[in-house]
N, C-alpha and C positions, 0 to 999 in steps of 0.2 A: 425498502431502500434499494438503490442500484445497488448491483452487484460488478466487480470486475475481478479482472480471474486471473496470476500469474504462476509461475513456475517454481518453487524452489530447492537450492540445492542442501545439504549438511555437510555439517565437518563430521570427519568421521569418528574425531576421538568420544569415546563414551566411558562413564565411571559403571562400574560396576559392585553393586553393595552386594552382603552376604551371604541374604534373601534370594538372590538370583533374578535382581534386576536391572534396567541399565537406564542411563537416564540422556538426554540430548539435546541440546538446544538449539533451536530455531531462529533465528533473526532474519526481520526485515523492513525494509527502510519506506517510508514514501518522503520525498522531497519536492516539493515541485518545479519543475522543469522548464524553463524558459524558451527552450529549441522547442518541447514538444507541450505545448501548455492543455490539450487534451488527454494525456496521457496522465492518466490519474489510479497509477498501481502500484502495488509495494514491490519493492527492487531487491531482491537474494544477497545478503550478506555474507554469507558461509558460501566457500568454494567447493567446486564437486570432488568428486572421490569414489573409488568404483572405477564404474562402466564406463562412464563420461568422464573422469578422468586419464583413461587408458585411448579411448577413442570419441577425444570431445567433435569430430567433426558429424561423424554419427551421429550425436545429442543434438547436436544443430541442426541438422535436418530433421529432425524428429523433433525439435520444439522441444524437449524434456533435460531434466538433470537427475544423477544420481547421488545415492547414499549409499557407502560404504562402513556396513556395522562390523566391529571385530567379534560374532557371536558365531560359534560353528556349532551347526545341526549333525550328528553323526548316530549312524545305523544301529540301531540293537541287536540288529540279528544276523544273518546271509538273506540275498535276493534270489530268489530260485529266478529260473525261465517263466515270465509272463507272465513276473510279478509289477503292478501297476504302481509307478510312482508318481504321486498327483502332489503339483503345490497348486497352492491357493492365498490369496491375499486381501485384505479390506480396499476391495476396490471402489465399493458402494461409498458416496458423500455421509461420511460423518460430523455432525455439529461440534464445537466446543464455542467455550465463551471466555472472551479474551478482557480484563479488567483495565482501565487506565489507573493507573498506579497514586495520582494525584488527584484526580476526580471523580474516581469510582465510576466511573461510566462504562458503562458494558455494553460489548459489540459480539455478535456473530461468526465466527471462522468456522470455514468446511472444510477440509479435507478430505481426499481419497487418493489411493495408490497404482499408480499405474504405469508399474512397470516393477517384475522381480528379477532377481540374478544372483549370479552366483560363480565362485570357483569350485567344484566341484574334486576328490581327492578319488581314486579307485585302490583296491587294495592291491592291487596287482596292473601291469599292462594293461589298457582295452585291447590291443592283439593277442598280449599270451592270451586273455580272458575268452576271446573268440577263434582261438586257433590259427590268427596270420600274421605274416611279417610285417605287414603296412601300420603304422600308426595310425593313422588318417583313415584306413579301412576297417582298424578294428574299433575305434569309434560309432564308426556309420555301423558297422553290422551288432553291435553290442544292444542297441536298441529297434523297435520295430519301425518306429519311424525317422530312420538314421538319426546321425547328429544332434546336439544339443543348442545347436545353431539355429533350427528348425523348429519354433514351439509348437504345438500340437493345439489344436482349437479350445476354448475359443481365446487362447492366451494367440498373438503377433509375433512375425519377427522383428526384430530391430534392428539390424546392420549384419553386424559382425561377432565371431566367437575365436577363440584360441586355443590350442590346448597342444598340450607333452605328453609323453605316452604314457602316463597317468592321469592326468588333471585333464579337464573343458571347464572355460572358463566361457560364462554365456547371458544374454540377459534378453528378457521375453518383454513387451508391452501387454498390460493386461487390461484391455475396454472393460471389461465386464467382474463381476464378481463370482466366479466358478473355477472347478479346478480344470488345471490342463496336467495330461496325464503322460507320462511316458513308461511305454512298459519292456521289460527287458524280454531278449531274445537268450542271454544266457547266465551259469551262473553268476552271480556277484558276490566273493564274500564278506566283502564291507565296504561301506563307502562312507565319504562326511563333506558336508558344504561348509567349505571353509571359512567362510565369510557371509553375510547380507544382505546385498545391496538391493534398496528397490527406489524407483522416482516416486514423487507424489504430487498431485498438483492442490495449490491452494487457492483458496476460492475467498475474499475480502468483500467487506462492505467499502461502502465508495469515503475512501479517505476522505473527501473534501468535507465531507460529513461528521468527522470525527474532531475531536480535542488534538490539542501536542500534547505528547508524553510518548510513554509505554506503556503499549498496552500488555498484557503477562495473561497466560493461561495454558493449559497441559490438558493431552490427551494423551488415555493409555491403552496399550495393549498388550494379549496375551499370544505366547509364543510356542509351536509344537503341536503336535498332534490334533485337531480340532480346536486353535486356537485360533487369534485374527490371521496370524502367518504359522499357515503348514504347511511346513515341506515333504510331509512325507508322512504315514499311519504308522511307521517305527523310524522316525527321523526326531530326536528326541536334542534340543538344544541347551548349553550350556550355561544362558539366561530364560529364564521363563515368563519375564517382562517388560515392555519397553515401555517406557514416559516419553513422549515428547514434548518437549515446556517451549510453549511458543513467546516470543519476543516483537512485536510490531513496535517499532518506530518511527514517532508521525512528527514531524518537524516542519510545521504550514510556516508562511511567509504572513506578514502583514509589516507594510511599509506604506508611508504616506509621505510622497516628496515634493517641493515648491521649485518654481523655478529660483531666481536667484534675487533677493530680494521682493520674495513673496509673503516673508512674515508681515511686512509693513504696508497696507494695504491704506489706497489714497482715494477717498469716492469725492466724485466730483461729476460735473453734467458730461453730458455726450459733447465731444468735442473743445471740453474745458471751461472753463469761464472768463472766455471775452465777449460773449453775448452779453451776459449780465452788468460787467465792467463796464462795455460800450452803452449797452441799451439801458439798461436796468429792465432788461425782460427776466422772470423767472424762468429759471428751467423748471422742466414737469419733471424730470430724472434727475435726483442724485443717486447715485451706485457705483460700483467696480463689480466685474466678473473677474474673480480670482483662479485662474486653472491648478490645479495640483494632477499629481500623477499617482497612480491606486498601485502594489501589486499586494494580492490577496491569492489566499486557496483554503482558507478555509473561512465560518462564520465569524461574524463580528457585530457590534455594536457600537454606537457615537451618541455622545452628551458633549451640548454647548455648556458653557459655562463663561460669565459676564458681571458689570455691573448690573443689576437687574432686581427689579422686586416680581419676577415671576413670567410667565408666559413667553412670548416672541421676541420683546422686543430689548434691545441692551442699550443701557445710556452711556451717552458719548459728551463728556464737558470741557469747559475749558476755565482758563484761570481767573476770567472773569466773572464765571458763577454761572454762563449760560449753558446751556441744554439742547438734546434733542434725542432722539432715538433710534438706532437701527436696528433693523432684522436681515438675518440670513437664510439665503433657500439653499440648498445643497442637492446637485444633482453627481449621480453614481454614474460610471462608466457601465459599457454594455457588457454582459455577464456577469451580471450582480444584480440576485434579485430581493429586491427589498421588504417588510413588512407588507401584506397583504398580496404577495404575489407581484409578479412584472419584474420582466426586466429594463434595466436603466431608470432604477428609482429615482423621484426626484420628490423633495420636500423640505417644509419651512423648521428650523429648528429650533427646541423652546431650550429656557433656562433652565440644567440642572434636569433635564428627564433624558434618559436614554433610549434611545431609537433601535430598534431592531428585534428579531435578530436581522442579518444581510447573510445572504447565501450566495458564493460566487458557484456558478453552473460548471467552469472550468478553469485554472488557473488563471487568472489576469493577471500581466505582466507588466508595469508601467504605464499603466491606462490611462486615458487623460479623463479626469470630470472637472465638475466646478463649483464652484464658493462664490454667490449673487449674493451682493451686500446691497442694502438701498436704504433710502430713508421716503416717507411716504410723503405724498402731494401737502395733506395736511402739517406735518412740522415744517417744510421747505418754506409754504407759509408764512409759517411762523419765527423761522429762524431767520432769513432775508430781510436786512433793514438797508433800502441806498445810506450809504456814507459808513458802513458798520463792519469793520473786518476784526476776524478773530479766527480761531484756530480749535478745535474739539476733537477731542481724542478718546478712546477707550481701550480696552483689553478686550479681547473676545478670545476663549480656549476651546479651541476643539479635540475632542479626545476619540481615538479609536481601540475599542479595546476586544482585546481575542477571546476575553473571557465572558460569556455569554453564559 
């Protein structure tokens, strides 16, 4: 199945049990879009927090959003000189499976991580730490490869960093799945990440393809030392587990609208019946082509329903006991592809069976198709007597339904 791919951000509040885990939820929306009717991706319902909160203009040119966890990693030991501190994070695509709540339908989510951060605490100045006045210098010289601003391969930079003459606050893009390492130039003798934050990007199957509902499902991970997120080989954290419970919510369209006295549909020959009045010639045509307007985004199915004892055609009478019969063909707007493939299906509809599935390719928006009503050469036949007027009527129901 297609795949399309967006961004998203978390709230940052998390519960924390006794266990020493913490848990998160995820939400996000697909609706479909009327300005952009190709645009078929789940939209971030939770606001950022972190990095991207402090400097969302940075996350916007970087296409990403963050999460800000309240979980602090802090030191067990002292850091001598050129001792290496390496994070690392699930940056590789991991699967989970997300359930529709109402129809147990199960769908695919991938995620992975890309991008960590952090505010970092020192036990002391980085100047006293490194013996100079300057803030800003005892930073850069505190590590080999200055600053915290600067991530070390093959972790990225991303904008911008902060920091007081204790704290750098910093956040790295991570393409890849490996550690990026920083190693100190002097002692340290404690330090703690005060906080969490990383981006992740998530990776959806093609909404149009999916049920309305919610969808629910959870991935977890372990934290510390050789866990999915390590900060550090004695950076030991105050949760040891994260859940994330994801939430998709898919809220597709399907509306079927008439113009305006379109329920009351009047067949009659091309150009009316004053041929027939005048001449007494038969018309070869009786019909109406009825337009209606589609908008759809996700699958569907239609059953005619009539007087009928079966198949095509629906009976139409009148008070005087007489008779005849019409059928309906139904043609679909373009981006809608009907049973057996093709787009802009077009077909005859029976009593009481249901047609489909229909798959729109990309949101249709008020689309026009049409509703060909006729009655065939052989009843016109037979229903046309000179001197003989009367009036035949029927019910015809057409039903579109999302449940497939």
């Amino acid at each position: 199945m297609k795949k399309t791919t967006c961004w998203l951000g978390l709230l940052a509040a998390l519960s924390a049990s006794p266990a020493g885990a913490a848990n998160q939820e995820i939400r996000a929306l697909f609706q479909p879009d009327p300005a952009h009717p190709n645009k078929n991706v789940f939209i971030n319902q939770t606001p950022n927090s972190g990095y991207c909160a402090v400097w969302p203009d940075q996350c916007v040119d970087n296409q990403m959003f963050s999460i800000e966890l309240p979980i602090r990693f802090t030191s067990s030991r002292f850091m001598t000189a050129g001792f290496p501190l390496s994070l690392k994070v699930p940056a590789n695509w991991r699967p989970l499976t997300v359930t529709n709540r109402d129809t147990q339908e199960t769908e695919t989510v991938e995620v992975r991580v890309i991008g960590i951060g952090s505010d970092f605490v020192l036990s002391d100045t980085a100047a006293n730490l490194v013996g100079v006045s300057d803030i800003l210098e005892g930073h850069q010289k505190l590590w080999t490869t200055s600053s915290w601003v600067y991530a070390p391969a093959p972790c990225q930079y991303s904008g911008v960093g902060a920091y007081t003459p204790s704290t750098y606050r910093f956040f790295w893009k991570t393409p890849v799945e490996a550690s990026c390492t920083k190693v100190t130039t002097f002692l340290i003798p404690g330090m703690a990440f005060r906080t969490m934050d990383f981006a992740y990007e998530l990776r959806t199957p093609n909404p149009l393809g999916m049920s309305s509902g919610l969808y629910t499902g959870s991935l977890s991970y372990t934290l510390g030392p050789g866990g999915d997120f390590d900060l550090g080989m004695q950076m030991y954290p105050d949760d040891s587990n994260l859940t994330l419970d994801f939430v998709l919510d898919v809220q597709h369209t399907l509306k079927v609208d008439l113009p305006p006295g379109g329920n009351k549909v009047t067949l009659e020959p091309a150009g009316g019946w004053q041929s027939w009045l005048d001449s007494g010639r038969k018309p070869t045509k009786i019909f109406r082509d009825q337009p209606y307007f589609l908008s759809a985004s996700s699958r569907f199915k239609i059953q005619m329903t009539c007087d009928s004892l079966g198949g095509d055609e629906c009976n139409l009478r009148s008070p005087t006991g007489r008779s005849t019969k019409a059928t309906v063909k139904l043609s679909m707007p373009g981006g809608i592809v009907g049973p057996g493939g093709g787009d802009g299906w077009t077909g005859t509809l029976r009593h009481n069976l249901w047609i489909g599935p229909f798959q729109p390719t990309h949101y249709v928006d008020r689309k026009p198709g049409n509703l060909h009503f006729s009655i065939s050469q052989r009843d016109i036949e037979f229903l046309l007597r000179p001197g003989v007027n009367d009036t035949l009527t029927g019910r015809i129901t057409i039903i579109w339904d999302s449940e497939v």
